[in-house]
C-alpha positions in Angstrom: -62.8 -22.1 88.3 -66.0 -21.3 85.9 -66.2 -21.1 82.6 -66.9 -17.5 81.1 -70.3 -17.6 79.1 -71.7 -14.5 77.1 -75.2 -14.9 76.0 -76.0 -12.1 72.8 -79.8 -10.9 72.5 -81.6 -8.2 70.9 -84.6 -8.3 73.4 -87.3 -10.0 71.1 -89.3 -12.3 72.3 -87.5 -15.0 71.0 -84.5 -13.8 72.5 -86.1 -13.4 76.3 -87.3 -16.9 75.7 -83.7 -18.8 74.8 -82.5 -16.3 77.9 -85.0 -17.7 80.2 -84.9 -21.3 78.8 -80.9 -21.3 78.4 -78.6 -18.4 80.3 -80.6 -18.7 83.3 -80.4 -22.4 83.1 -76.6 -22.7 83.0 -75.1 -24.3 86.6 -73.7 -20.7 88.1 -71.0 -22.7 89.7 -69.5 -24.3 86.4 -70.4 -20.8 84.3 -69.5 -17.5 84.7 -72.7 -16.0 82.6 -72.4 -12.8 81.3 -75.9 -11.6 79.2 -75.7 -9.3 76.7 -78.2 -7.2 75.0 -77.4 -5.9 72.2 -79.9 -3.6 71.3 -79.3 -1.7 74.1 -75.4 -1.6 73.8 -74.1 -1.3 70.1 -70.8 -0.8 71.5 -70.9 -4.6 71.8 -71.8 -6.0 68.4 -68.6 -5.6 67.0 -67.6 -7.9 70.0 -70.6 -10.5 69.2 -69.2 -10.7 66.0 -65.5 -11.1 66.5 -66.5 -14.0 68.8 -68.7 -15.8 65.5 -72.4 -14.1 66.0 -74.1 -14.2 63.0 -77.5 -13.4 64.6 -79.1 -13.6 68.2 -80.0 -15.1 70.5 -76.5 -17.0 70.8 -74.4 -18.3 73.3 -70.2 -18.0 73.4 -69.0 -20.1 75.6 -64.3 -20.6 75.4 -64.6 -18.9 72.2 -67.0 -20.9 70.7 -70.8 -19.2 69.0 -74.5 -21.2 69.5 -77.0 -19.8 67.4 -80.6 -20.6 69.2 -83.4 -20.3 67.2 -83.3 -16.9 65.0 -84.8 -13.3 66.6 -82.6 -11.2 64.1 -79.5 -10.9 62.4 -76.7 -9.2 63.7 -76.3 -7.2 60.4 -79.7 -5.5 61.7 -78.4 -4.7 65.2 -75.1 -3.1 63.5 -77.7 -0.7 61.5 
């Protein structure tokens, strides 16, 4: 059974890079990956943020939020 693992990004090169470097490094047999960009789905950022975003690129893996690095608020996204 994997673990489900939502990765939250705006699409900034900061985020691309922690997607690259991190979502895409995560063992696809242990993690269910799901990647996220919010500034292409807004419907979603009230989801990031229930689940502890404070700004992407982050990583919720059983409910729990890493922040990596900081491409941009989620206050921005929500604008």
């Amino acid at each position: 059974m994997s673990t489900k693992a939502t990765f939250y990004h705006a699409g900034c090169p900061v985020c691309i890079t922690a997607e690259r470097t991190v979502a895409e490094g995560l063992d696809r047999t242990k993690f269910d990956v799901e990647i996220v960009h919010l500034g292409q789905n807004k419907a979603r950022v009230s989801e990031a943020e229930k689940a502890g975003v404070k700004s992407v690129p982050a990583l919720v893996i059983n409910g729990q939020a890493f922040h990596i690095n900081h491409g941009a608020d989620l206050a921005v996204l929500k604008a």
